[in-house]
C-alpha positions in Angstrom: -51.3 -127.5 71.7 -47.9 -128.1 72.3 -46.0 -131.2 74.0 -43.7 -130.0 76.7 -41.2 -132.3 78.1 -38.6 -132.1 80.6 -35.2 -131.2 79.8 -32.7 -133.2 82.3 -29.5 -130.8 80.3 -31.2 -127.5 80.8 -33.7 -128.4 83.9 -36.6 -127.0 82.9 -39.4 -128.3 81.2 -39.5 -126.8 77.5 -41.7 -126.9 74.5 -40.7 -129.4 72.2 -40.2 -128.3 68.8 -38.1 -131.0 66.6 -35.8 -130.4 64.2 -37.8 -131.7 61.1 -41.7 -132.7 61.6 -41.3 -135.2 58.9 -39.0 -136.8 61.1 -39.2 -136.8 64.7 -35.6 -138.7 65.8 -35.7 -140.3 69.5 -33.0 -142.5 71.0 -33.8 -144.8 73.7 -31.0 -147.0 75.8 -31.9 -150.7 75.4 -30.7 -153.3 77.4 -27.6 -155.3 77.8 -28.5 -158.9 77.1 -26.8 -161.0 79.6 -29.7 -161.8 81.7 -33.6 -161.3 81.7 -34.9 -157.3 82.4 -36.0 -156.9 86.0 -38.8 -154.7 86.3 -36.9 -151.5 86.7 -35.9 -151.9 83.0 -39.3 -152.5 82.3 -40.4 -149.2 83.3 -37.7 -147.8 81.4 -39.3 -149.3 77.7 -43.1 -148.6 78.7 -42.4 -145.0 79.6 -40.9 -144.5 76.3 -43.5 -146.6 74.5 -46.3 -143.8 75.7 -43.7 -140.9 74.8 -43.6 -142.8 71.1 -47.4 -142.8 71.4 -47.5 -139.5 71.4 -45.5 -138.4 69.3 -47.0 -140.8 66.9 -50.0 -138.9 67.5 -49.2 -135.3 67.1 -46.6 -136.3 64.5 -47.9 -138.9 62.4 -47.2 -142.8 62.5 -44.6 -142.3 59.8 -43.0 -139.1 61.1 -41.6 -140.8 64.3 -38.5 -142.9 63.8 -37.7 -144.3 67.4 -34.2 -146.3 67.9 -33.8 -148.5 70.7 -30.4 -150.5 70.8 -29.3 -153.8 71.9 -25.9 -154.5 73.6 -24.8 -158.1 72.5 -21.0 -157.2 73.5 -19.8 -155.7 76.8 -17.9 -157.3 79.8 -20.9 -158.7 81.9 -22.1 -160.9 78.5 -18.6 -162.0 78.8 -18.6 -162.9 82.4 -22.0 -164.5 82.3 -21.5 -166.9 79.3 -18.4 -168.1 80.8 -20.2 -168.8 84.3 -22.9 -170.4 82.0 -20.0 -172.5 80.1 -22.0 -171.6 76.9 -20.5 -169.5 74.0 -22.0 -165.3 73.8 -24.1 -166.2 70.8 -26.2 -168.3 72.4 -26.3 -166.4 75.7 -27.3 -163.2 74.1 -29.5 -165.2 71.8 -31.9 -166.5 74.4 -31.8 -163.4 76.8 -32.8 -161.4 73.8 -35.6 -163.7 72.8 -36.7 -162.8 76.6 -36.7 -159.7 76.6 -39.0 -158.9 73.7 -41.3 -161.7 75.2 -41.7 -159.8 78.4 -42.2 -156.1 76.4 -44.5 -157.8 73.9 -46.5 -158.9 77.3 -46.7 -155.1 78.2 -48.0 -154.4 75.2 -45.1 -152.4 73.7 -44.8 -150.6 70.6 -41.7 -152.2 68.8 -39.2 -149.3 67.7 -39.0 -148.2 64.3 -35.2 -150.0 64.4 -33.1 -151.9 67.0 -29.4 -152.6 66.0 -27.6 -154.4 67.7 -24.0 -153.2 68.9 -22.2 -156.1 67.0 -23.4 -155.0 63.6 -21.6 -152.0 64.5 -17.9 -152.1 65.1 -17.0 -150.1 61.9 -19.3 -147.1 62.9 -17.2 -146.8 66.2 -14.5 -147.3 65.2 -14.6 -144.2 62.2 -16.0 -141.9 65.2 -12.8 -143.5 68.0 -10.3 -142.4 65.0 -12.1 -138.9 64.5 -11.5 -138.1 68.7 -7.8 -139.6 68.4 -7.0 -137.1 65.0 -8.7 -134.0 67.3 -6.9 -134.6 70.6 -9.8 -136.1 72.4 -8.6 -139.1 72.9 -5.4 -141.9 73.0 -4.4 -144.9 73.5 -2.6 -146.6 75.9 -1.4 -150.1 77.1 -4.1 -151.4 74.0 -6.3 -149.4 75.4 -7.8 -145.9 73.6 -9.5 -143.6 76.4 -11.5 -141.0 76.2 -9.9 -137.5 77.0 -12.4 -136.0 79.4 -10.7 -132.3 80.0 -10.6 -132.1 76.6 -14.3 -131.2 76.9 -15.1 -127.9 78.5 -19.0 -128.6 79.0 -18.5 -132.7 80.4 -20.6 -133.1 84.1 -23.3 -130.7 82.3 -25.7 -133.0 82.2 -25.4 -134.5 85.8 -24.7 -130.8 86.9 -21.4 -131.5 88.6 -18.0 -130.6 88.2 -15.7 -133.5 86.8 -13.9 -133.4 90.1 -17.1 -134.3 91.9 -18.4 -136.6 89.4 -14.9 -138.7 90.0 -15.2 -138.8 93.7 -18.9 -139.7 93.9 -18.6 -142.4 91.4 -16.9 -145.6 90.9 -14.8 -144.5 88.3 -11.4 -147.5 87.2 -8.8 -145.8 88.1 -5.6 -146.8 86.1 -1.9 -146.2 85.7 -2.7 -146.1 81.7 -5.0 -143.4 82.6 -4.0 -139.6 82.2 -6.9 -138.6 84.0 -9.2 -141.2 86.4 -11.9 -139.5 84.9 -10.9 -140.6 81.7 -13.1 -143.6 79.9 -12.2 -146.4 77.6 -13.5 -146.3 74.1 -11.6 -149.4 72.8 -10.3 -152.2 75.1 -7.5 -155.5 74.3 -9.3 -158.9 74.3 -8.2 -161.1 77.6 -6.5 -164.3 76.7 -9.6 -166.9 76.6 -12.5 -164.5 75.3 -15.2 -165.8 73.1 -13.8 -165.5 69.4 -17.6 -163.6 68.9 -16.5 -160.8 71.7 -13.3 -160.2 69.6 -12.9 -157.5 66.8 -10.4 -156.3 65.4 -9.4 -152.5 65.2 -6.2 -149.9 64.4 -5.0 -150.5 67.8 -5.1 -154.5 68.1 -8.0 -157.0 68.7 -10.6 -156.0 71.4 -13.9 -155.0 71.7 -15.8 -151.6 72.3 -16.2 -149.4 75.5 -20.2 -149.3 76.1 -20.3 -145.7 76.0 -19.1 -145.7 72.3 -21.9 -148.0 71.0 -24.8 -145.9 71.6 -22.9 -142.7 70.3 -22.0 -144.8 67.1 -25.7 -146.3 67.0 -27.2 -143.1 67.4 -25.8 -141.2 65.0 -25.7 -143.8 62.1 -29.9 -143.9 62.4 -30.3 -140.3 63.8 -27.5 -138.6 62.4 -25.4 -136.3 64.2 -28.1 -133.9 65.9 -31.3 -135.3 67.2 -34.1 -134.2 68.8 -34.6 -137.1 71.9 -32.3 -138.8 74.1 -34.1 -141.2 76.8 -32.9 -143.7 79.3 -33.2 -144.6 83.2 -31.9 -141.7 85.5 -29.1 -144.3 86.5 -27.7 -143.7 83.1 -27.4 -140.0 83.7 -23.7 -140.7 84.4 -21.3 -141.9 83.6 -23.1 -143.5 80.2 -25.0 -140.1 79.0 -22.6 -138.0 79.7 -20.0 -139.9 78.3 -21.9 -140.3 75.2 -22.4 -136.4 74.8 -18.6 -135.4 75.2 -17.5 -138.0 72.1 -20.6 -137.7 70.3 -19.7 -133.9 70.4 -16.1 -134.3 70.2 -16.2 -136.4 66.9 -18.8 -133.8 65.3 -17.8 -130.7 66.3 -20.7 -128.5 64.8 -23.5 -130.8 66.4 -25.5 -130.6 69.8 -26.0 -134.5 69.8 -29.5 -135.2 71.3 -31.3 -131.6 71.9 -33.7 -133.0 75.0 -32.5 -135.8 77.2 -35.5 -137.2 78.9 -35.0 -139.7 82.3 -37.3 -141.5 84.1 -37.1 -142.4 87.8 -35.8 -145.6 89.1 -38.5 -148.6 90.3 -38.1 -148.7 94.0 -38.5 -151.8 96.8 -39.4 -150.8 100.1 -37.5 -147.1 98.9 -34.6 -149.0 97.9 -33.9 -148.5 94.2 -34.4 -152.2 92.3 -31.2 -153.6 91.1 -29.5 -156.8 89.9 -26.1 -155.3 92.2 -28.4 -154.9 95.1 -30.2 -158.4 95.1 -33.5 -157.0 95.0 -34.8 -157.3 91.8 -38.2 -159.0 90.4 -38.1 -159.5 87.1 -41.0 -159.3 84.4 -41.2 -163.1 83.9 -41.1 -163.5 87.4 -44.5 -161.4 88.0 -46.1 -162.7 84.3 -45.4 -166.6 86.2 -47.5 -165.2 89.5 -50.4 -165.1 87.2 -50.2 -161.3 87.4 -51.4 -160.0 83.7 -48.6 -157.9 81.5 -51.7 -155.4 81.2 -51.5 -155.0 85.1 -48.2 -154.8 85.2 -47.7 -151.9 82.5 -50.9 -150.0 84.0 -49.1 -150.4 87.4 -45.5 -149.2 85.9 -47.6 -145.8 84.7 -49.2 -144.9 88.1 -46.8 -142.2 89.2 -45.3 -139.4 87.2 -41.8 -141.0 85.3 -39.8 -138.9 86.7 -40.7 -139.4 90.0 -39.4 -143.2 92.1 -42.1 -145.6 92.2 -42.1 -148.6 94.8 -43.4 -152.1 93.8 -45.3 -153.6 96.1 -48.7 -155.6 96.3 -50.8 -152.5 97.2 -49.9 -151.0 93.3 -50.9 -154.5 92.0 -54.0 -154.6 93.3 -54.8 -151.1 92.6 -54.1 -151.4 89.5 -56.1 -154.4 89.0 -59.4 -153.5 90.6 -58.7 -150.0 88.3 -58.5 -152.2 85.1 -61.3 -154.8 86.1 -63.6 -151.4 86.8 -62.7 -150.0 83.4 -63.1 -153.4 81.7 -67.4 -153.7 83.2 -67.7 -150.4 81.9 -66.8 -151.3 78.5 -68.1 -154.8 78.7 -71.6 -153.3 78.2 -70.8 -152.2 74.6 -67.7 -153.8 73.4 -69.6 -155.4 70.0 -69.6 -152.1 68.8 -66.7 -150.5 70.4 -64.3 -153.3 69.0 -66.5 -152.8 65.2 -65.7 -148.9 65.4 -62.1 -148.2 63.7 -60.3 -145.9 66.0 -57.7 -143.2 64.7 -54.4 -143.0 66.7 -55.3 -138.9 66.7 -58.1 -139.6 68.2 -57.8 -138.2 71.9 -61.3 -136.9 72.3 -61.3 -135.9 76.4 -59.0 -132.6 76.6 -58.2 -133.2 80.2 -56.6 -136.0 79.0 -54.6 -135.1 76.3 -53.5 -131.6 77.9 -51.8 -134.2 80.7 -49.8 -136.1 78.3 -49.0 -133.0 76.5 -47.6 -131.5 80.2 -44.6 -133.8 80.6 -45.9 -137.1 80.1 -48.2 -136.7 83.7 -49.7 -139.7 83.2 -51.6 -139.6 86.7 -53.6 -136.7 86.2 -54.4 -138.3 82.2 -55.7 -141.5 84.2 -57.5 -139.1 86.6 -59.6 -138.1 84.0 -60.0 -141.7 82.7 -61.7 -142.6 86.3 -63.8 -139.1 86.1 -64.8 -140.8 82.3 -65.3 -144.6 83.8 -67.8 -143.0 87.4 -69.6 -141.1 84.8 -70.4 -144.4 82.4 -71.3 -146.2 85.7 -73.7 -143.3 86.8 -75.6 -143.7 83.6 -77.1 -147.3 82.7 -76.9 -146.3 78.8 -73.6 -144.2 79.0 -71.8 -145.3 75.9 -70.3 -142.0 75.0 -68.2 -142.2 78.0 -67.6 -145.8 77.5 -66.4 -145.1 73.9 -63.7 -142.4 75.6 -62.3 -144.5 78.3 -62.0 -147.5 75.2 -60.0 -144.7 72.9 -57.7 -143.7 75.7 -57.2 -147.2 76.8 -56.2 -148.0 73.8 -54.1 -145.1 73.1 -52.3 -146.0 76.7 -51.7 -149.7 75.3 -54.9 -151.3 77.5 -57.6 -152.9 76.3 -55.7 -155.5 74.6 -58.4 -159.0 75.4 -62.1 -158.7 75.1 -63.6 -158.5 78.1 -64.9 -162.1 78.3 -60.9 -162.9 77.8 -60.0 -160.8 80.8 -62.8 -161.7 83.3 -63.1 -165.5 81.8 -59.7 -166.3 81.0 -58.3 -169.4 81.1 -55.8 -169.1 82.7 -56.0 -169.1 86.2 -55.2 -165.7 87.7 -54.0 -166.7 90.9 -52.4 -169.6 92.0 -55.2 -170.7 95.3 -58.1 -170.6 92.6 -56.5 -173.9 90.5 -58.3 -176.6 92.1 -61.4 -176.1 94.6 -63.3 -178.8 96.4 -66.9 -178.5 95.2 -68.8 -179.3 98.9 -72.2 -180.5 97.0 -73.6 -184.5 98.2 -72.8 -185.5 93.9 -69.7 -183.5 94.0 -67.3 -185.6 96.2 -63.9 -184.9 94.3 -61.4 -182.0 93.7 -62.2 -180.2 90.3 -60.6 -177.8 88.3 -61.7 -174.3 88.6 -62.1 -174.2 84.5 -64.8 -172.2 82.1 -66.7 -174.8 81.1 -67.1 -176.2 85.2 -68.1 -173.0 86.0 -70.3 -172.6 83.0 -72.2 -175.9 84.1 -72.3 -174.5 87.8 -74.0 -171.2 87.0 -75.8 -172.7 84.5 -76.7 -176.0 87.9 -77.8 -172.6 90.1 -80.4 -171.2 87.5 -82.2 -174.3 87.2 -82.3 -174.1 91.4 -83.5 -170.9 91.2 -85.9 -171.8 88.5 -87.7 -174.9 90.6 -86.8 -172.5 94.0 -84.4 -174.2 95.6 -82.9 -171.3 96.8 -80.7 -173.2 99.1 -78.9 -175.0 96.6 -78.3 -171.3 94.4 -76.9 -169.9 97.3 -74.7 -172.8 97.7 -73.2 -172.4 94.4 -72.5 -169.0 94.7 -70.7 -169.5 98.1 -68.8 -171.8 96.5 -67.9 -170.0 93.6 -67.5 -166.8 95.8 -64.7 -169.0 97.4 -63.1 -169.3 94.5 -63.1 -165.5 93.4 -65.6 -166.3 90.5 -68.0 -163.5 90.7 -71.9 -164.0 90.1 -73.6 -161.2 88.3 -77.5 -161.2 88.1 -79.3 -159.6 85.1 -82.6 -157.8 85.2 -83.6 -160.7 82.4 -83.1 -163.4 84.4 -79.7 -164.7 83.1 -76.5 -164.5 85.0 -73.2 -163.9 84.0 -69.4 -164.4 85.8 -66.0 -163.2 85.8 -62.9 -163.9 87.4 -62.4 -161.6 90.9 
């Protein structure tokens, strides 16, 4: 069987066949680390994560080499460290930091490498004189731009003509500029900059364009032809496109990235989610709500990546009363699913894998993960099924805590369940709602039951009820509990 994936350059979705099996090559956009990702970016890394899954899979865990950059120098880094009154390094220090916090709460894979745009001022440079020695590009005022009519194929990729890729965007337009369409590859430092944000280059002291970093980042871990190019649709254009017409223009004989893969933007109230716009949430922000990263990431994969997908509480608690089902089902037999060593080729359900296979659609692979999860719950003894829905889980980045850690946490999953009054005659003040309370509680309401005083039980339960601590009764007489 053969992955398929959507080709944003040729629009249509084509079998992927890479260059070299031994070495699958994917580029990813990271992010520009001048404040923390909202969850729009987060999308962005977890679609790619499952895409590196795969490929992982079909290809081998050492057959994938996955790049994802970070941009630690670019105008809005410079803007926000000065507003902060602190110098870059420590800026893009700390928001770097964050970021990797918030992916590792998602449960992302990290890439095979992530350079860092700083560490790379010589590779751009070496591809910025190749464009100026072919006529692709020039400089001006201390500036070098980027030639755009010097490449016949540029708006390819955003399917417009340059004319119309000028008037619909907000492209700088400048006296020093032959063309408005034109970009800059090289910009003069301003008087004041950071000493860090400063290189210095063949055409004066300055720092990069941020279209030329990922061309020069690519290539020096990819080389000049590659088989995947991903990133949010908002980079379409200018960023993509700008990075194919130098990345071509500097090697003439290469196609760049063969498939360019986008995903759709995170939506709020059909708005797309934006730092410009105002109406962002970020990662951190939802992880502080006492929302779990697993939640989150499950939630981020509900629709098809391609397609817009709106944040708002409904997908939340979807996805959580999804995860909680899946996470009973496997509670029943999780000393011997978490003993069993699991293979990352190990897709057993076809319905599965022949949706991640089509295009990444993840929806119809979780589909069959709810057919797997109603079949274990139809079946007391079931744990075929509840050995699938564990491998597939796992192979979609769930499953991370034991059961007892998801339901039993303790942590308090939302904020109304930290304190509760317990309304009992020898329980008079406001208690926390932790394990071991609870634990004396359920373990209070089967002595009750016990000596039959079934009024008292009943009590507890309310009480607990209240608190979204959920009572579960065993044929054996025990009972166990779990967080709502």
């Amino acid at each position: 069987m053969s992955i398929y994936l959507y080709n944003t350059l040729t629009r249509h979705k084509e079998e992927f066949k890479p260059a070299d099996a031994k070495n699958v090559r994917m580029y990813v956009c990271g992010p520009t680390v001048y404040d923390r990702p909202h969850l729009g970016n987060a999308r962005s890394v977890v679609v790619y994560d499952v895409l590196y899954r795969l490929l992982r899979h079909v290809y081998g865990e050492n057959h994938v080499n996955y790049v994802r950059n970070i941009t630690d120098v670019d105008d809005k880094i410079n803007a926000a460290a000065k507003a902060n009154g602190e110098p870059i390094s420590a800026l893009t220090k700390r928001v770097e930091g964050w970021f990797h916090d918030d992916i590792a709460a998602l449960n992302c894979l990290p890439p095979t490498n992530e350079p860092h745009a700083t560490a790379h001022i010589a590779e751009m440079i070496a591809i910025i004189e190749k464009l100026i020695a072919g006529g692709h590009a020039y400089e001006s005022a201390g500036h070098v731009l980027f030639r755009v009519e010097s490449y016949k194929d540029y708006g390819r990729l955003s399917g417009r003509k340059l004319e119309e890729l000028i008037a619909g965007s907000r492209v700088e337009v400048e006296s020093y500029k032959e063309n408005p369409g034109d970009f800059v590859l090289w910009k003069p430092s301003d008087a004041g900059d950071d000493p860090s944000s400063v290189f210095p280059s063949p055409w004066g002291a300055g720092r990069p364009g941020w279209h030329i970093e990922c061309s020069a980042m690519s290539c020096k871990y990819l080389g000049d032809d590659f088989d995947i190019h991903g990133g949010g649709a908002d980079l379409m254009f200018p960023h993509h496109e700008n990075e194919i017409a130098q990345s071509r223009c500097s090697a003439p004989h290469s196609h760049f990235a063969k498939t360019w893969v986008h995903n759709g933007f995170l939506t709020v109230n059909g708005e797309k989610m934006s730092k410009s716009l105002g109406n962002f949430t970020t990662v951190k922000n939802v992880l502080d709500q006492g929302i779990r990263g697993e939640v989150i990431r499950f939630a981020l994969l509900s629709s098809h990546y391609r397609s817009p997908l709106d944040w708002n509480e409904k997908l939340i608690h979807d996805a959580k009363k999804t995860l909680d089902g899946w996470y009973r089902v496997i509670k029943r037999y999780y000393d011997i699913l978490n003993n069993q060593s699991f293979d990352n080729s190990e897709l057993d359900n076809s319905e599965f894998r022949a949706a991640l296979y089509d295009d990444l659609n993840l929806p119809l692979a979780i589909s069959s993960m709810h057919i797997i999860a109603t079949s274990a719950n139809k079946i007391i003894d079931n744990q075929v099924a509840a050995t699938s829905l564990f491998k597939l889980g796992k192979f979609l980045g769930l499953f991370s805590l034991t059961p007892d850690e998801w339901f039993k946490g303790n942590h308090v999953i939302y904020a109304d369940t930290v304190n509760f009054i317990v309304n009992a005659p020898e329980f008079t003040a406001e208690v926390s709602v932790t394990n071991p309370k609870i634990d004396e509680l359920v373990a209070e309401r089967l002595e009750a039951k016990k000596s039959k005083n079934w009024a008292r039980a009943d009590e507890i339960r309310k009480m607990l009820s209240s608190q979204g601590i959920i009572l579960e009764d065993r044929p054996d007489g025990t009972t166990d509990w779990r967080r709502e």
